[in-house]
N, C-alpha and C positions, 0 to 999 in steps of 0.2 A: 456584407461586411465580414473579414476574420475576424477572428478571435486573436489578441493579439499575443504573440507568442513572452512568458514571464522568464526568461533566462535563469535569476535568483531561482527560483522553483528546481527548476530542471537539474540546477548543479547541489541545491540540498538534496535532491533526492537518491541524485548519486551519492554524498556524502552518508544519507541515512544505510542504505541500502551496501555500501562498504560496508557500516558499523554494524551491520548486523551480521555479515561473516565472522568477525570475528567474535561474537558471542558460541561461533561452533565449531571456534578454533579452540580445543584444551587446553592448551596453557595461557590462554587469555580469558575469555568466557566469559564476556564484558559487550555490552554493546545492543542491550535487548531495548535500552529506548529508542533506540531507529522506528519502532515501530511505533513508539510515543510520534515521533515529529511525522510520520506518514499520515497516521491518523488526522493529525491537526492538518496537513497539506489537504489531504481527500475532504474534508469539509468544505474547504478554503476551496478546491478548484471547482467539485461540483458547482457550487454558487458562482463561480466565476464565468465557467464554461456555458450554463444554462444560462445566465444572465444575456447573453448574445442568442442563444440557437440552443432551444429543449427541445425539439423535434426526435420523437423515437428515445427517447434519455435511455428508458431501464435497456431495450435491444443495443443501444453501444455501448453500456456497459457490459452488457453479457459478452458482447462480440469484445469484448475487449479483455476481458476475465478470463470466461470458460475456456476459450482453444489449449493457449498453453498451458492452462491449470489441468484439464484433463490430460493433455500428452504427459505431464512430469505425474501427476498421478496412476496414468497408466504403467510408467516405467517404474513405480514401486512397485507396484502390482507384479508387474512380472519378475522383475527381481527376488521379491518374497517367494515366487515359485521356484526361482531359479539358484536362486545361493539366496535363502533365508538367514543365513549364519550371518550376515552384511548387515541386519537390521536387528536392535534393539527392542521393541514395539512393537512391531508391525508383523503381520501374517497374514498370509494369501488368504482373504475372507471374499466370498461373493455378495454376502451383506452389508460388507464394510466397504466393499469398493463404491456398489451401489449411492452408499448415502456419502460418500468421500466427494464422489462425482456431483454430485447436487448440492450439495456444501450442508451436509446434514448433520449437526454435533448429535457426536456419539462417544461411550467411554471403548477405550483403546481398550487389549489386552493386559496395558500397565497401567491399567488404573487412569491415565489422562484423557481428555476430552480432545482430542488428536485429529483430521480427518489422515490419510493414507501419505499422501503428503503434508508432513507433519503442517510447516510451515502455513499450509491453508486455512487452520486455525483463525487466523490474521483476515483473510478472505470473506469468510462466513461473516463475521465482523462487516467488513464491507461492503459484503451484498444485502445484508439487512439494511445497511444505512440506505445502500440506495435504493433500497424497495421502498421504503419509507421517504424518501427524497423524491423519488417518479411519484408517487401518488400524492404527495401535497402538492409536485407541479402541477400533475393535470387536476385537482380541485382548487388551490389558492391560486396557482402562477407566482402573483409578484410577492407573497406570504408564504411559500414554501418555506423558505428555510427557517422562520421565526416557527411554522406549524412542524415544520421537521424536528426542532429543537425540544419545542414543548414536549411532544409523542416521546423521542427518547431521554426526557429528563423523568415523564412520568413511567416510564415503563423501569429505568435505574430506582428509582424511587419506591414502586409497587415491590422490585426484588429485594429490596431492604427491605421492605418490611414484613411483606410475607414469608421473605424467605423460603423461596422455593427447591423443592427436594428434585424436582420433574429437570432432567440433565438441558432440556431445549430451554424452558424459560430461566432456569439458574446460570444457563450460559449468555444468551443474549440480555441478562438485565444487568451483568456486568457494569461496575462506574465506566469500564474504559469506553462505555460508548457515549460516554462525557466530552471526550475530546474530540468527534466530530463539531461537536456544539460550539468548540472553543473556536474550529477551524471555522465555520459559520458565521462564530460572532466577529471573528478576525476579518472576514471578508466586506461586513457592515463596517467594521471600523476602518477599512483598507479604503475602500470607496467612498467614505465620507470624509476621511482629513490622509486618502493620499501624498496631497503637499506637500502637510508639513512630517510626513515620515521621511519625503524624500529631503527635509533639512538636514537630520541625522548625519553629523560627519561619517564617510565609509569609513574611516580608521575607526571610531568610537563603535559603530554598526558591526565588523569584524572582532574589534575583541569582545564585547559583550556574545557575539556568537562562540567563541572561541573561551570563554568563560564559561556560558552554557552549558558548550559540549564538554567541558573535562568537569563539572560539575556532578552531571549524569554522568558520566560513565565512571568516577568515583565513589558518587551514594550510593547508596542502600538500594535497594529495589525495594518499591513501598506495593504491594500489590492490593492490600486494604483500600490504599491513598491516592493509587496510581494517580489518577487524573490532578492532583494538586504535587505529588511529588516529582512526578513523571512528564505529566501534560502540560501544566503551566511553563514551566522551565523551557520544553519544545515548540508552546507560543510563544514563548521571547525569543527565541531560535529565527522560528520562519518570519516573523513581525523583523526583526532586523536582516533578516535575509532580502525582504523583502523592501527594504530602506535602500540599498544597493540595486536596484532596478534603474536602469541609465545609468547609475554612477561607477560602474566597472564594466570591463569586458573582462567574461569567463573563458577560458579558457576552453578549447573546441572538444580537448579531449574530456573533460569533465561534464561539457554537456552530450557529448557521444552517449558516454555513460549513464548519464542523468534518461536520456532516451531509451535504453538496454537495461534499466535500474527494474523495472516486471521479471524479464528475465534471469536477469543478475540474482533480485530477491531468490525466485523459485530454484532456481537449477545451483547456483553455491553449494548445498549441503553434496551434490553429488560427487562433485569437485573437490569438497573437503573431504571428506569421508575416503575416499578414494587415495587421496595422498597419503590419510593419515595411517589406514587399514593395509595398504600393498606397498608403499611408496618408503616412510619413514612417523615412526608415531610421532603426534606432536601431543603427548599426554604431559608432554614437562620443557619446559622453556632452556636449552642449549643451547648454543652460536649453531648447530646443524638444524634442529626444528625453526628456529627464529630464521636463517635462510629458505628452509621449506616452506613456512608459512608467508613469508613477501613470494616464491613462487607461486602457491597457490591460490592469493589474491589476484595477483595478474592473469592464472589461468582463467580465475572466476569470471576477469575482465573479459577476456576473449571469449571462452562458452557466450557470454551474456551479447554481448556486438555481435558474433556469429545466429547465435537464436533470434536475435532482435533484426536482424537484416534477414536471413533465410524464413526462419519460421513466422514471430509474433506480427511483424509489419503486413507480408502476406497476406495473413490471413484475415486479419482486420478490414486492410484492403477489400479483399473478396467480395468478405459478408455484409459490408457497407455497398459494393456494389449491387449486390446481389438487393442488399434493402431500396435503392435509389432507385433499380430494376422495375421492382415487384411494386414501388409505389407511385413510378408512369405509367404501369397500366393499370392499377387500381381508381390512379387521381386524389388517393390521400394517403398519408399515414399510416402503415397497420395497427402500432401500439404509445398512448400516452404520446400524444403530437399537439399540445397547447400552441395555439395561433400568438406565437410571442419575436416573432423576425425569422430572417431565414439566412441564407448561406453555408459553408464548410466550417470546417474546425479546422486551426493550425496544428502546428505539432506538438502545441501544448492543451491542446481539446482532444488531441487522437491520443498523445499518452501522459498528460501531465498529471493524470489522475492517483496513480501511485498505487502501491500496495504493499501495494500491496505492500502497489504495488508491492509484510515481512510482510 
């Protein structure tokens, strides 16, 4: 059996994954909850995706993370060698690369907890979720996500109160790892009264989405609160996104994007930075940067379809062959393989996962 592919999913993530360029577009500098509504999705699909087919979980995720997150980290890296004057932050460190590449929080040269490409920050985030996700599979199976939850409510819970000084546990006891939980808890509630979400008139479903989003991208950024200012607003996001499921057709180019949305996230700042530095600054909002800046999201667009067709699919591809390979001639699974059904993953098992897809 596939995994049946969530279209809604696919076109928020393209919409998250816009919103988050422009948070590094300067004269806008708005749009950092993209990664609120990412997070809640990345709860939401793991449980989705594993509920048909855990076989191998933490290896496709890596296989699905690492490739391009190390190519776009390596090109900091050399850049910082090459024209450092280009970056803010960042310097050509052999240490820093190091734990960049393994998604090791560490404090930047400016004081931030950064890895080399910036943005990975977000990543780190989401491979602890799913280290902690693979390992309640292969001990619960059908209680992963309730055992998921608990692990990182009490781990947010223990950094409140000890409040730690130590940069690795002060970074992952973060609240924002609250809102995998929400995505979690959304997936129990998604599979249990289905139905009646798909009652939800789509006109009512779209503007309350559409409420949402100029909601967030108007308030405050609560970073104390995140997960209640930030997160819940982003599950009423994907819960009515998610109400539109058969009752629209999305558009092809929106779910292009939605598919290119990993790449999109990572490689934008390159795109941006690049117009803003050589091209025309957009430090301040004109009729010439406000034209620069629609060119520069469309460029973002094309980088992101070209890397997602050349590069990210690729290689995924590959390493999943390469995994199918190596486990007909072994006759099992190498890593975390719960006897829970079998089959492929659609295109929303191979990239519905997000992040990052910020």
């Amino acid at each position: 059996m596939r995994t049946a592919e969530l279209q809604s999913i696919q076109a928020l993530r393209a919409i998250a994954a816009t919103t988050v360029i422009l948070v590094h577009i300067p004269y806008i500098g708005k749009g950092a909850f993209g990664v609120d509504i990412f997070f809640v999705i990345s709860g939401f699909i793991m449980c989705y995706i594993s509920a048909e087919n855990s076989d191998d979980f933490l290896l496709k995720r890596v296989f699905r993370i690492v490739p391009l997150y190390w190519l776009g980290t390596m090109g900091v890296f050399f850049l910082a060698l090459a024209a450092p004057h280009l970056l803010t932050g960042t310097r050509a460190s052999a240490g820093h690369l190091v734990k960049s590449l393994f998604l090791i929080p560490y404090i930047r040269e400016d004081g931030r907890v950064y890895p080399m490409l910036f943005l990975g920050w977000t990543l780190e985030y989401e491979m602890f979720f799913y280290l902690i996700f693979g390992v309640a599979l292969a001990l619960f199976k059908k209680w992963a996500a309730l055992a998921s939850s608990l692990v990182l409510l009490l781990i947010v819970a223990a950094g409140t109160v000890f409040q730690a000084s130590a940069t690795i546990p002060r970074f992952y006891s973060n609240p924002l790892m609250i809102e995998f939980v929400l995505g979690m808890g959304l997936f129990w509630l998604w599979k249990k009264y289905r139905a009646v979400l798909a009652k939800l008139p789509a006109g009512a479903a779209i503007a309350i989405v559409v409420a949402g989003y100029v909601y967030l991208f108007f308030s405050k950024m609560g970073y104390d609160y995140r997960p209640l200012v930030q997160g819940l607003p982003a599950l009423v996001i994907v819960i009515c996104s998610l109400s539109l499921e058969g009752a629209m057709r999305f558009p092809i180019w929106i779910l292009a994007i939605g598919d290119a949305s990993y790449s999109l996230y990572l490689f934008h700042p390159y795109v941006v930075q690049l117009l803003d530095k050589k091209v025309h600054s957009l430090a301040v909002l004109t009729p010439v940067s406000a034209l620069m800046g629609i060119i520069g999201v469309l460029a973002c667009f094309l980088v992101a379809l070209v890397s997602f067709r050349l590069i990210e699919k690729p290689s995924n591809r590959a390493l999943r062959r390469l995994l199918t390979t190596k486990r007909g001639q072994t006759g099992r699974s190498p890593l975390f393989a719960p006897d829970v059904g079998s089959g492929g993953e659609s295109r929303a098992g191979r990239s519905a996962e997000v992040l990052p897809r910020i």
